[in-house]
Steps between C-alpha positions, in 0.01 A plus 500: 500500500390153553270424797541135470725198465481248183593203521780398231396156341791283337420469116432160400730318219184471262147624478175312511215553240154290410670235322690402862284298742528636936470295711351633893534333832481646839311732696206713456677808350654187223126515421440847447793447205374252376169655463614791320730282266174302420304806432758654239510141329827376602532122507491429890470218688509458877559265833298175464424511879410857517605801714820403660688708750826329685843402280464155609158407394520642209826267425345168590242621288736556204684148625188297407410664195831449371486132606128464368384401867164592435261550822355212624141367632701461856573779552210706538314546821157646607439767684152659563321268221786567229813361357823719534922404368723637779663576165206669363363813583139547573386554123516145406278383821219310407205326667582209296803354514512386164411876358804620709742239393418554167522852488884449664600236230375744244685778643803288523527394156439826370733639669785224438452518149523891518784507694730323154416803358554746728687860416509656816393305846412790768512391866407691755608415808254666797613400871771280644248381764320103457280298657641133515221209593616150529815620423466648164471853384149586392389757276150558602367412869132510399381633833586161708611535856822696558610201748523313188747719400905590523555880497860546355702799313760333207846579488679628174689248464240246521333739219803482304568144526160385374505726190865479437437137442188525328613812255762235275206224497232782353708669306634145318108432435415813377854612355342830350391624865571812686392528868436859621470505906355786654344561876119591542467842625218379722632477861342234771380640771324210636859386586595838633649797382832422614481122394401632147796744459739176617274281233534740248884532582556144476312477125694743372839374616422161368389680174836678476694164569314368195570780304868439578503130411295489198589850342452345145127366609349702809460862546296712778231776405427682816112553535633498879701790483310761280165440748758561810695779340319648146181504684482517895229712519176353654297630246646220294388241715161358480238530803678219641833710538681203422445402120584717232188732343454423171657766399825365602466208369412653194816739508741188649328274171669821269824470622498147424347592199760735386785347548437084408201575217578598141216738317276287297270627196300317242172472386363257797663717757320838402160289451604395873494848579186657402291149581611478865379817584110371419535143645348683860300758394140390356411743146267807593178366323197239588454416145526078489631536170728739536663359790502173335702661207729681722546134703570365128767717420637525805531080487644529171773728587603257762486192297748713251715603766506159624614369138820617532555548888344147643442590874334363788363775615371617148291129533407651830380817350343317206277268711386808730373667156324218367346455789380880522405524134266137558251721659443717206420241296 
């Protein structure tokens, strides 16, 4: 007997492997993806203004990288002694405005130049509702007064229409792109539990209408429907009962895993394997010598692995190492 509903997934038209490059906007659960593509060495990059959670913003987003309208000096305002983007969210705030500007430009670059080279662009699209101030959608309200704000819920046509003219412009810039939509499984409850069922509705319609006009370029995975449906017990929600326990996420990540990632092996990869299991745990001895030629190895390794899998993260990992290892010098 089976005591529980799985949720059928649509086989892509081609697999992704390490030699592809993913690209991740959208909301926190696009992060949690990202993070585990990262971690098994895929080549990853993400939104160059951050966490992003409504259709639209995420659009004008892609609208000015694909036009190279790089943020601007004018448009960043303080707020409680630092700088903030209404474009931006919160992680590229600075005290100085010159710091935060910076950090956007660099963000923006990084991600226009990734974007050419792009395999797979995963949006994930997590509420209809926006904030408009001045007019103008905003992606981040950085705490300022809700008077300064417009509280409205997008339609899915006004969805559709923005990315069904913005699909032929991306996809004629980056010709080898795929764009894989899917819904984050994380409701809103700040807007309501009835308001985030009617969000959630409306994402998923406008995903479908994509699907339907762009069925050589755009295709849904639905994270959405296997948290509703695979796994509507609470014990798979975390204290908040609203986002996903890692364990979810973890099982959601697999059945993305299993059906758009081809099974890698090689010499870097089972390096990757045994080394990642001693980046967080410290060796068992307080000999200076012998930690500093476990610290030596263990950099070694990574340098290797980094040889042949140039990564990011493995810089990341690299630089937290060296630094360790400096105080058994």
């Amino acid at each position: 007997m089976i005591f529980r509903k799985v949720i059928e997934i649509n086989k892509p038209d081609r697999l992704y492997d390490r030699g592809d490059r993913f690209t991740l906007w959208g909301s926190c659960f696009s992060t949690r993806l990202r993070d585990y593509l990262m971690g098994a060495l895929y080549d990853v990059s993400d939104s160059p203004y951050g966490i992003m959670y409504n259709p639209l913003s995420m659009a004008q987003g892609m609208e000015r990288l694909l036009s190279d309208d790089a943020p601007r000096e004018d448009e960043l305002i303080l707020r409680d002694g630092r700088w903030h983007s209404m474009m931006h969210h919160g992680a590229f705030s600075h005290s100085s405005k010159v710091v935060a500007l910076q950090q956007m430009q660099a963000a923006f670059e990084r991600s226009r130049a990734a974007l050419q080279e792009t395999s797979l662009l995963i949006l994930t699209f997590g509420t209809a509702w926006v904030y408009e101030r001045q007019g103008e959608v905003v992606n981040n309200c950085h705490k300022l007064p809700a008077e300064d704000f417009t509280r409205r819920r997008l339609s899915i046509d006004e969805i559709v229409s923005v990315w069904g003219r913005l699909i032929p412009t991306l996809t004629e810039q980056a010709p080898g792109i795929r764009i894989l939509l899917t819904v984050s499984p994380i409701p809103h409850y700040r807007d309501g539990a009835h308001e985030s069922r009617l969000s959630k509705a409306i994402l998923l319609l406008a995903a479908e209408r994509l699907t339907e006009l762009f069925p050589d370029r755009v295709s849904y995975f639905p994270s959405y429907e296997i948290m509703q449906d695979e796994l509507r017990d609470y014990r798979f929600y975390d204290r908040d009962m609203a986002h996903p326990s890692d364990q979810a996420a973890e099982y959601i990540i697999e059945r993305f895993r299993e059906y758009y990632l081809r099974e890698e092996s090689g010499p870097a990869l089972q390096k990757w394997e045994k080394v990642r299991k001693q980046l967080n745990h410290r060796p068992l001895t307080d000999s200076r010598e012998s930690l500093r030629a476990y610290y030596d190895s263990l950099l070694s390794t990574l340098l290797e692995i980094r040889a042949e899998l140039p990564r990011d993260y493995l810089d990341h990992e690299i630089q937290r190492i060296q630094e360790i290892r400096s105080q058994y010098l």
